[in-house]
MARBA-3410 file (N, C-alpha, C, O; in Angstrom, 1 decimal):
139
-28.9,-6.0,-15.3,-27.9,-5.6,-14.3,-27.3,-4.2,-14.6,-26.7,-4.1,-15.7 ~ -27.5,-3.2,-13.9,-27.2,-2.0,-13.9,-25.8,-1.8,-13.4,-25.5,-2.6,-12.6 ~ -24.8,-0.9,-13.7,-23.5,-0.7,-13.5,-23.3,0.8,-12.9,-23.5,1.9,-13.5 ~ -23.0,0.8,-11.8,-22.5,2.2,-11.4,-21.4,2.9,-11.3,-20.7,2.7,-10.3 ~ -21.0,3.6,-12.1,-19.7,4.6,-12.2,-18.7,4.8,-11.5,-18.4,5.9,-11.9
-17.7,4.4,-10.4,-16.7,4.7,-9.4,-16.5,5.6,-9.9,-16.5,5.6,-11.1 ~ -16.0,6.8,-8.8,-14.9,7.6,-9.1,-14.0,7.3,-8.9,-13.9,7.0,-7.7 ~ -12.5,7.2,-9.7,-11.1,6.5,-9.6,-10.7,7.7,-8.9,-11.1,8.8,-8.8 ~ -9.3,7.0,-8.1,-8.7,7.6,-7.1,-8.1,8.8,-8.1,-7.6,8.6,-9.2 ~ -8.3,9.8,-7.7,-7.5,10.8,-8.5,-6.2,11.5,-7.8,-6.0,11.2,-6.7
-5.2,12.3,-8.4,-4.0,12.6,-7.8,-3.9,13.6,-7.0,-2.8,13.8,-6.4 ~ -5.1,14.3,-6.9,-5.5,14.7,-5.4,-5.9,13.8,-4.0,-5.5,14.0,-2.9 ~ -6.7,12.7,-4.4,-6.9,11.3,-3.3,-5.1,11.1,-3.2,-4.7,11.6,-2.1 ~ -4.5,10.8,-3.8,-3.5,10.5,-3.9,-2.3,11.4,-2.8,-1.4,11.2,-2.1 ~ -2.8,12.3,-3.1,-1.6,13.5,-2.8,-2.3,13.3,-0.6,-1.5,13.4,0.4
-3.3,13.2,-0.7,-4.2,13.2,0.4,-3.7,11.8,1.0,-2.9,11.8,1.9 ~ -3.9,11.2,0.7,-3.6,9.9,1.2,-2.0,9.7,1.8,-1.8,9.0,2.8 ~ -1.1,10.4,1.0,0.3,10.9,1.3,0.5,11.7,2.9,0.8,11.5,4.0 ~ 0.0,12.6,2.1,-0.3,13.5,3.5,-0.6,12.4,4.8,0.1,11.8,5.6 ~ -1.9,12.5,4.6,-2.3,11.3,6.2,-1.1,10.8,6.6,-0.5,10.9,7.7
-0.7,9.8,5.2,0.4,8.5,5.9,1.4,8.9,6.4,2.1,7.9,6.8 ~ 2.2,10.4,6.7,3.1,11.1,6.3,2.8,11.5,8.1,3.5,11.2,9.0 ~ 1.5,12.2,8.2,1.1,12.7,9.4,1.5,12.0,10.0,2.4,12.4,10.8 ~ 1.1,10.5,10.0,1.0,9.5,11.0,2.4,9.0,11.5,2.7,9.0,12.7 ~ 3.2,8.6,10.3,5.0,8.9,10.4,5.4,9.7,11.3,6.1,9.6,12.4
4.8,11.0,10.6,6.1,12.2,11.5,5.6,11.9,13.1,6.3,12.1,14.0 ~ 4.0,11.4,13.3,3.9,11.9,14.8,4.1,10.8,15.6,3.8,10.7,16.7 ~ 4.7,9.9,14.9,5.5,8.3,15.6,7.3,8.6,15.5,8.3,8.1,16.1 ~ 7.3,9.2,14.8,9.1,10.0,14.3,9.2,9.0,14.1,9.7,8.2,14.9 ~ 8.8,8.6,12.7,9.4,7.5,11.6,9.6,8.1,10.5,8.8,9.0,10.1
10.6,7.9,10.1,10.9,8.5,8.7,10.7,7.0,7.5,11.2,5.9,7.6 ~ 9.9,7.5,6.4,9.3,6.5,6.0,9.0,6.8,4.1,8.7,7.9,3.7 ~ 9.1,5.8,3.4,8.4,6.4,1.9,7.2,5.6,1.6,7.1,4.4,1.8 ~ 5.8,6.6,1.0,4.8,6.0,0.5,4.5,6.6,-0.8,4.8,7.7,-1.3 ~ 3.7,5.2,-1.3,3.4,4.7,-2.6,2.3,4.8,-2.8,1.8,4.0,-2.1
1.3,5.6,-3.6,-0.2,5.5,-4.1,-0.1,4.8,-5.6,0.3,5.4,-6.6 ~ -0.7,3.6,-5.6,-1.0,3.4,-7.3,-2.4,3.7,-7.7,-3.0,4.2,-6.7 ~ -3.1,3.6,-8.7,-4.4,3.6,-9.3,-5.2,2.2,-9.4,-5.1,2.0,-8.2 ~ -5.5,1.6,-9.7,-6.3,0.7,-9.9,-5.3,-0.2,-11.3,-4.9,-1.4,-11.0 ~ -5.2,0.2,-12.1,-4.4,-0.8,-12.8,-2.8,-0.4,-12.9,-2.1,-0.3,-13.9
-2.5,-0.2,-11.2,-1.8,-0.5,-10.9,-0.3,0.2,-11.3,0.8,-0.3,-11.3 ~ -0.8,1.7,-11.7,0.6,2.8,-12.3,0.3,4.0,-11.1,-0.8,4.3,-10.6 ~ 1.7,4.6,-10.9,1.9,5.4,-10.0,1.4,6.8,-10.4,1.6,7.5,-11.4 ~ 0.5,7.0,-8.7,-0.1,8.2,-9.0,0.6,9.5,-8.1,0.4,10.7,-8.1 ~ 1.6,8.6,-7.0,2.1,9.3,-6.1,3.1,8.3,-5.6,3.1,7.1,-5.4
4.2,9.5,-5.2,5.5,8.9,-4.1,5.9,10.2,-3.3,5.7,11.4,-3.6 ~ 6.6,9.6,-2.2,7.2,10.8,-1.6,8.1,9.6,-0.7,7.7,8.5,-0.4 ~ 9.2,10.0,-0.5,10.3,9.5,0.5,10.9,10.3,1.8,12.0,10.8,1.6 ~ 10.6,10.5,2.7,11.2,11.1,3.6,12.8,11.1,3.3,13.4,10.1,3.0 ~ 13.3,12.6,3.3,14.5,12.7,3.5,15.6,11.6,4.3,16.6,11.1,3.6
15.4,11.4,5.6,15.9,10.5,6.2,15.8,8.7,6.4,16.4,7.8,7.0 ~ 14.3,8.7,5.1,14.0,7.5,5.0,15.1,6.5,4.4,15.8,6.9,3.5 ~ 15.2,5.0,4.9,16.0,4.1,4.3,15.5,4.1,2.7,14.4,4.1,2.1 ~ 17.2,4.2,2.2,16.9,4.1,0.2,15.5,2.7,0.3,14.3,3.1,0.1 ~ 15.6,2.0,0.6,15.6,0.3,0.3,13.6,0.9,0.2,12.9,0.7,-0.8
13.2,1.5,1.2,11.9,2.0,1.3,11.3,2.3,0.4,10.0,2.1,0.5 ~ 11.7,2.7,-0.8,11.5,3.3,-1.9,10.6,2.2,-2.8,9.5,2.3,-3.4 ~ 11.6,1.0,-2.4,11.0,-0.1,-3.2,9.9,-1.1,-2.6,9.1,-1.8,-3.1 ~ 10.3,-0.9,-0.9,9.6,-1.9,-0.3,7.9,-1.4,-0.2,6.9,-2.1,-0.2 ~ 8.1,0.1,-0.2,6.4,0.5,-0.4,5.5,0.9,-1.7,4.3,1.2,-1.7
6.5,0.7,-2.9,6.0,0.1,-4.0,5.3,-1.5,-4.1,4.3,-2.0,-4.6 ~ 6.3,-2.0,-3.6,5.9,-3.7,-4.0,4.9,-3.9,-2.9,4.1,-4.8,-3.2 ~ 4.8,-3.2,-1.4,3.6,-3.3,-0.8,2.1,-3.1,-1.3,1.1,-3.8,-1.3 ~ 2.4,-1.5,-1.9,1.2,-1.2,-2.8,0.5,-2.3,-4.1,-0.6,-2.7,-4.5 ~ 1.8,-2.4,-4.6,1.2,-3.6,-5.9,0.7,-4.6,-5.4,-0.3,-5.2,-6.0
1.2,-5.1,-4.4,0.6,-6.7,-3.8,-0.8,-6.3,-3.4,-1.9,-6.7,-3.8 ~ -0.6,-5.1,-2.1,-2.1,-5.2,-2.1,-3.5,-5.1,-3.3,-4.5,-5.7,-3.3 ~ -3.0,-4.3,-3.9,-3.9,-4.0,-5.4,-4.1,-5.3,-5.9,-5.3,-5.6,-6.2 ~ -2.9,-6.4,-6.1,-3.1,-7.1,-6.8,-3.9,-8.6,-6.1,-4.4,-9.6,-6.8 ~ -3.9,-8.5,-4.9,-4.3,-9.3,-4.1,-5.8,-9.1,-3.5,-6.3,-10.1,-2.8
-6.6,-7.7,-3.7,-7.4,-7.0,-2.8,-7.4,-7.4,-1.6,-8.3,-8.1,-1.1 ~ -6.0,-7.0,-0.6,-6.0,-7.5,0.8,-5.0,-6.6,1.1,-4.3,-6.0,0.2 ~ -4.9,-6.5,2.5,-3.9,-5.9,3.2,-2.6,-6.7,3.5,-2.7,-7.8,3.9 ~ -1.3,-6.0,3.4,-0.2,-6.9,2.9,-0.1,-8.1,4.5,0.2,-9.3,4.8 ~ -0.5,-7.1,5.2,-0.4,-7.6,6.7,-1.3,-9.4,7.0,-0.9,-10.4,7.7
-2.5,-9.1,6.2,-3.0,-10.2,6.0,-2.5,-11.9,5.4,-2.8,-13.1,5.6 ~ -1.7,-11.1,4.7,-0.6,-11.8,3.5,0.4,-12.7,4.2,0.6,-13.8,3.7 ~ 0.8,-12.4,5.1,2.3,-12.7,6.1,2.4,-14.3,6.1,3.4,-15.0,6.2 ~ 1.1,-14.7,6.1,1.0,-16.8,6.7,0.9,-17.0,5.5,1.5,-18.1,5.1 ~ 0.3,-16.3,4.6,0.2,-17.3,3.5,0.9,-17.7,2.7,0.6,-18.6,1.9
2.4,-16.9,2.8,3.4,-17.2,1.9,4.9,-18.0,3.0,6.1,-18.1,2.7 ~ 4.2,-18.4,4.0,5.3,-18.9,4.4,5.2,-20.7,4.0,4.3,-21.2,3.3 ~ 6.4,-21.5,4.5,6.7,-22.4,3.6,5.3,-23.7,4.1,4.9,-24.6,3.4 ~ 4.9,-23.4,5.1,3.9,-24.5,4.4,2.4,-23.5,4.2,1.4,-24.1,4.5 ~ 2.1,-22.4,3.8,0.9,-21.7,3.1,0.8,-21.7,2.1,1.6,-21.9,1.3
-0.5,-21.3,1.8,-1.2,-22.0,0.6,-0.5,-21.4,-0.3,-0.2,-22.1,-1.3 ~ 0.0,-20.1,-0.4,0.8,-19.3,-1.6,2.2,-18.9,-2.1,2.8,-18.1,-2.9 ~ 2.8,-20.4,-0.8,4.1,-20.1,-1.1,5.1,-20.0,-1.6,6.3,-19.9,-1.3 ~ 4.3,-20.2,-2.7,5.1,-20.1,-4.4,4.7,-19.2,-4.6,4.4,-19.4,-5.8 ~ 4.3,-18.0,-4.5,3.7,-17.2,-5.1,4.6,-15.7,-5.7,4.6,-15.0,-6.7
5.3,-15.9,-4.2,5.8,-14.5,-4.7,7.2,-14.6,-5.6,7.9,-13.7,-5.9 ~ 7.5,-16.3,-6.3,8.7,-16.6,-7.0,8.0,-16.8,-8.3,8.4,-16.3,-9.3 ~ 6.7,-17.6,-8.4,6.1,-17.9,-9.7,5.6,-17.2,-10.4,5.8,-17.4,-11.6 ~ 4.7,-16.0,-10.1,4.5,-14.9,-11.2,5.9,-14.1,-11.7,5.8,-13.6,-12.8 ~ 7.3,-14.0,-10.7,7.9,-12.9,-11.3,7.6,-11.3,-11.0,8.3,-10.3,-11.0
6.8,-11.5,-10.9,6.1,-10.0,-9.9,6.6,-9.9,-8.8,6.9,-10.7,-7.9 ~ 6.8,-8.0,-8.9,7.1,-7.2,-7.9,6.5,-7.3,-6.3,6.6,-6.4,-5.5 ~ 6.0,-8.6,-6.1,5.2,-8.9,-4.8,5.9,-8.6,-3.4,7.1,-8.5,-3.2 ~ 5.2,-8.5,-2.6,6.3,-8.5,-0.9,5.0,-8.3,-0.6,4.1,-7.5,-0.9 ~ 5.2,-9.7,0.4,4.3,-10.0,1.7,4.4,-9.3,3.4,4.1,-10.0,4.4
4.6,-8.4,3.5,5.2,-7.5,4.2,4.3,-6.9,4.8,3.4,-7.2,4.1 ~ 3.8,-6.0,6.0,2.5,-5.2,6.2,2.9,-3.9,6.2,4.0,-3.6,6.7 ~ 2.3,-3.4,5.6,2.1,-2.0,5.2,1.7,-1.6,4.4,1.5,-0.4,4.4 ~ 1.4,-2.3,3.3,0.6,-2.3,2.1,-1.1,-2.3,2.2,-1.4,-3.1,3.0 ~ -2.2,-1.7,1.5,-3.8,-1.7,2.0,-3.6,-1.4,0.3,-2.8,-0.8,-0.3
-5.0,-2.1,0.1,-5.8,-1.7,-0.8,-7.0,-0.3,-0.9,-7.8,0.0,0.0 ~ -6.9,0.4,-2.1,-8.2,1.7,-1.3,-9.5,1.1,-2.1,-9.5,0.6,-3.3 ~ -10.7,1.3,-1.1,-11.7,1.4,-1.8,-12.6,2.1,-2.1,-12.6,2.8,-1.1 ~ -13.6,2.6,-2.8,-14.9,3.9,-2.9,-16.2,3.1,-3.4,-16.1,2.8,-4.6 ~ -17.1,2.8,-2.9,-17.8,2.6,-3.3,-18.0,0.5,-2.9,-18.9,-0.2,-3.2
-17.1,0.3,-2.2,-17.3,-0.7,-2.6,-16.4,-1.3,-3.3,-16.3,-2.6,-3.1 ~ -15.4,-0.8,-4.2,-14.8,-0.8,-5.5,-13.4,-0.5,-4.9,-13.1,0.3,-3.9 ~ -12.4,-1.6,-5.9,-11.1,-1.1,-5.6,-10.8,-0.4,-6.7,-11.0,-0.7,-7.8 ~ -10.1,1.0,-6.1,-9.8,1.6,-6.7,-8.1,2.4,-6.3,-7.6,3.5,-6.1 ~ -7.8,1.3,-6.3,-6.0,1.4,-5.6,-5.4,1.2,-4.4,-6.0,0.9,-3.4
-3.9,1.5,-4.7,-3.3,0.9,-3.0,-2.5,1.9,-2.6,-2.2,2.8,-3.3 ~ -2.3,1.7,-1.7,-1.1,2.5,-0.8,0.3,1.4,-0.2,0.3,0.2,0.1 ~ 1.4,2.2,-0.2,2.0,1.1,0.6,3.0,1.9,2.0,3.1,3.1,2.0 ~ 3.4,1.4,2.8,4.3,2.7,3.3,5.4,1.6,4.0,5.2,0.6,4.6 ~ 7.0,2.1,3.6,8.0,1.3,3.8,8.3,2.6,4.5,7.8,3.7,4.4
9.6,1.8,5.9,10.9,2.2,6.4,10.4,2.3,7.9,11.2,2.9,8.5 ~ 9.6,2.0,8.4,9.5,1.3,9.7,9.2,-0.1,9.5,9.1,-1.0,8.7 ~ 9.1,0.1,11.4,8.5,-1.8,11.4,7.4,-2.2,10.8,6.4,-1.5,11.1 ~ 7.2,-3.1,9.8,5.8,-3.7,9.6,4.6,-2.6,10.0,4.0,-1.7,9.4 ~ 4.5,-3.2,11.5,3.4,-2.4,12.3,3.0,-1.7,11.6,2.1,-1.7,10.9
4.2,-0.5,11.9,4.3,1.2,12.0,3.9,0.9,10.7,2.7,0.8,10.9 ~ 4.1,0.6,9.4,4.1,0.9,8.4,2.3,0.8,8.1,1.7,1.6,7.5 ~ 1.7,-0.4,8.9,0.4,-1.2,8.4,-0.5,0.3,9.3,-1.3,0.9,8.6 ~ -0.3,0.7,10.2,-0.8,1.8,11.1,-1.1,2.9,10.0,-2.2,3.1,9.5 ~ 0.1,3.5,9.6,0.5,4.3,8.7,-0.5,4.6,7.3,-0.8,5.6,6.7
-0.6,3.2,6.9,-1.3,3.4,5.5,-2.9,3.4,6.3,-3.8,4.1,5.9 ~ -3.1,2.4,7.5,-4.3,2.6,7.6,-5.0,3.4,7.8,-6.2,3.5,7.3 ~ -4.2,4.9,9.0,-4.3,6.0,9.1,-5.0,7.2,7.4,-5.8,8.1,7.3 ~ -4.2,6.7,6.7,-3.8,7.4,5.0,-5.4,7.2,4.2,-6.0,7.9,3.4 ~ -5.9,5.8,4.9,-7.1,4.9,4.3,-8.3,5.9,4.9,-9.2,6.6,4.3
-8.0,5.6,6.6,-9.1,6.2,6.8,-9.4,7.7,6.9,-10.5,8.3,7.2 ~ -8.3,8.1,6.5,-8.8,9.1,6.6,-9.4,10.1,4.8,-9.6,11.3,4.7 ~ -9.6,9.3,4.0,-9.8,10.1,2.9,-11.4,10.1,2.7,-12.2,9.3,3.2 ~ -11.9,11.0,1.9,-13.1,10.8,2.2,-13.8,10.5,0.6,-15.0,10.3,0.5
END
């Protein structure tokens, strides 16, 4: 079995991925904060819109980690943690920074995860639009 090399998201992907999600914000006039982690899961980027709610800060961190740590989109997430889904212990039993929330995506290259994004301070939606915008557009 042969193994092929990923390139990890680097803090240019990162800075890129910002940008997008940021585009997509300003041309919906959301003011909004997003979160790029790496693959195991340490920050490679943030930025907060000036006008963004404080609370954002945190909510598109813990979007980003869930997705990473889940390889799913947070949006995906939403049934399974409600009270009769399969995970509804989940986000109390590890202790972890989790939120079932949408706006959070996993990135991938290759096939390979290689980090997440999250984007807080709109609705859900806006937020899951936002990162997907951030996703697709990197190359």
């Amino acid at each position: 079995m042969s193994t092929t090399a990923v390139t990890p998201l680097t803090t240019q992907d990162a800075e890129a991925l910002i940008a997008a999600a940021r585009s997509a914000a300003e041309a919906a006039g959301v003011t909004v904060s997003i979160t790029v982690l790496d693959a195991g899961g340490h920050l490679l980027a943030f930025r907060r819109d000036d006008q963004a709610v404080l609370i954002s800060g945190e909510t598109s961190t813990r979007k980003a980690y869930t997705a990473l740590q889940l390889n799913a989109p947070t949006a995906d997430l939403v049934d399974a943690v409600k009270p009769d889904g399969p995970f509804h212990t989940l986000p109390t039993a590890l202790g972890q920074p989790l939120l079932f929330i949408a706006g959070g995506l996993p990135v991938h290259r290759d096939g390979r995860l290689v980090g997440a994004i999250g984007v807080g301070g709109g609705a859900p939606e806006q937020d899951h639009s936002f990162a997907m915008s951030a996703v697709e557009s990197l190359v």
